[in-house]
C-alpha positions as CSV (number, residue, x, y, z in Angstrom):
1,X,17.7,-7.2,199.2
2,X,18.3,-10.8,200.3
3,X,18.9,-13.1,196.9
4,X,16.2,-15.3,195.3
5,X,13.3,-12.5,195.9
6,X,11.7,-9.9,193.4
7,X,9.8,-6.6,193.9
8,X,6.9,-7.1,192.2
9,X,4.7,-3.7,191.4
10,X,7.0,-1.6,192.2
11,X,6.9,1.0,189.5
12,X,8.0,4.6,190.7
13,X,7.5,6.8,194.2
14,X,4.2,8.6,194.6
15,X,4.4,11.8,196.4
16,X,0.8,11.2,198.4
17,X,-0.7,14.5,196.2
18,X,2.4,16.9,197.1
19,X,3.6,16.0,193.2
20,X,3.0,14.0,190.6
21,X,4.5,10.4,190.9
22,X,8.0,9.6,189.4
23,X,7.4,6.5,187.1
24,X,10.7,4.4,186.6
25,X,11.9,4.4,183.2
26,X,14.7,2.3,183.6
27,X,15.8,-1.1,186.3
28,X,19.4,-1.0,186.4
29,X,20.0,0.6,183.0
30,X,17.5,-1.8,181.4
31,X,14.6,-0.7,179.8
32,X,11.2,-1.4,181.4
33,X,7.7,-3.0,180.2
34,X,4.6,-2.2,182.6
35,X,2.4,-5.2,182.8
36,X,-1.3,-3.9,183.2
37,X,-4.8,-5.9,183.7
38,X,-7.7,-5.3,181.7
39,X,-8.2,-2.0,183.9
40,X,-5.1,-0.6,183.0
41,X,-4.1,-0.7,186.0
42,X,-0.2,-1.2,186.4
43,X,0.0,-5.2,188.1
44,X,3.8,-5.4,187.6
45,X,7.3,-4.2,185.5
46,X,9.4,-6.1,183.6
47,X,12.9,-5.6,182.1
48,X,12.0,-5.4,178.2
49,X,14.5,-6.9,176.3
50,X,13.7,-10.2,179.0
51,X,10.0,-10.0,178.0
52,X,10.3,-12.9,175.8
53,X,12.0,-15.2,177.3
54,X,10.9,-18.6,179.0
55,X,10.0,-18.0,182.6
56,X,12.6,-20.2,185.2
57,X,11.3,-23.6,185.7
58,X,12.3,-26.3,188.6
59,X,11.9,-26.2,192.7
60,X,11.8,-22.4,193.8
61,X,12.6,-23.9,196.9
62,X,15.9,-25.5,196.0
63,X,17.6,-22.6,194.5
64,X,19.9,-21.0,196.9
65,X,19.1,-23.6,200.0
66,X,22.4,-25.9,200.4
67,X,20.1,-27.7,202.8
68,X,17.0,-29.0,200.4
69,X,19.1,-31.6,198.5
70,X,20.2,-33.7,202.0
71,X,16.6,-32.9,202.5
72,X,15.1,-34.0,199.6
73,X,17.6,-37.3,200.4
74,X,15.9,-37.8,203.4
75,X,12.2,-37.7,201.9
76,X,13.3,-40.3,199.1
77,X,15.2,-42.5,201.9
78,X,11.9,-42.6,204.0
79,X,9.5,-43.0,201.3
80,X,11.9,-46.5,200.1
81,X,11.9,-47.8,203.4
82,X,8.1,-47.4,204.3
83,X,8.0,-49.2,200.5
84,X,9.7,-51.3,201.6
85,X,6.8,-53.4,204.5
């Protein structure tokens, strides 16, 4: 899977009735957490022992792009000269 993405709800593989579904127990030998809404309902896993820690913060769209800084350059640049009149 390309860097930078996440599955999201992806807890096990259902069998469509043949079998009951395999639930993961563990995301690369991590321990998981299922996330449910107030239906119990399963919404998404995460890795336990990363429960508790502060979510990333910042530009999603700058991580991994070697082009958003020369474009975020470009924006400033522009937005100076139109300042500028």
């Amino acid at each position: 899977m390309k860097g930078g993405y996440r599955f999201r709800a992806v807890v096990g593989v259902d069998y469509v009735g043949k079998k009951p579904p395999d639930c993961f127990q563990t995301w690369n030998g991590h321990s998981l957490a299922y996330i449910l809404d107030e239906d119990e309902q399963v919404m998404d896993v995460a890795i336990a022992d990363r429960l508790h820690t502060e979510p990333p913060t910042g530009l999603a769209s700058a991580h991994g792009n070697a082009a958003a800084p020369k474009r975020h350059r470009k924006i400033a640049r522009h937005a100076r000269k139109r300042n500028r009149r």
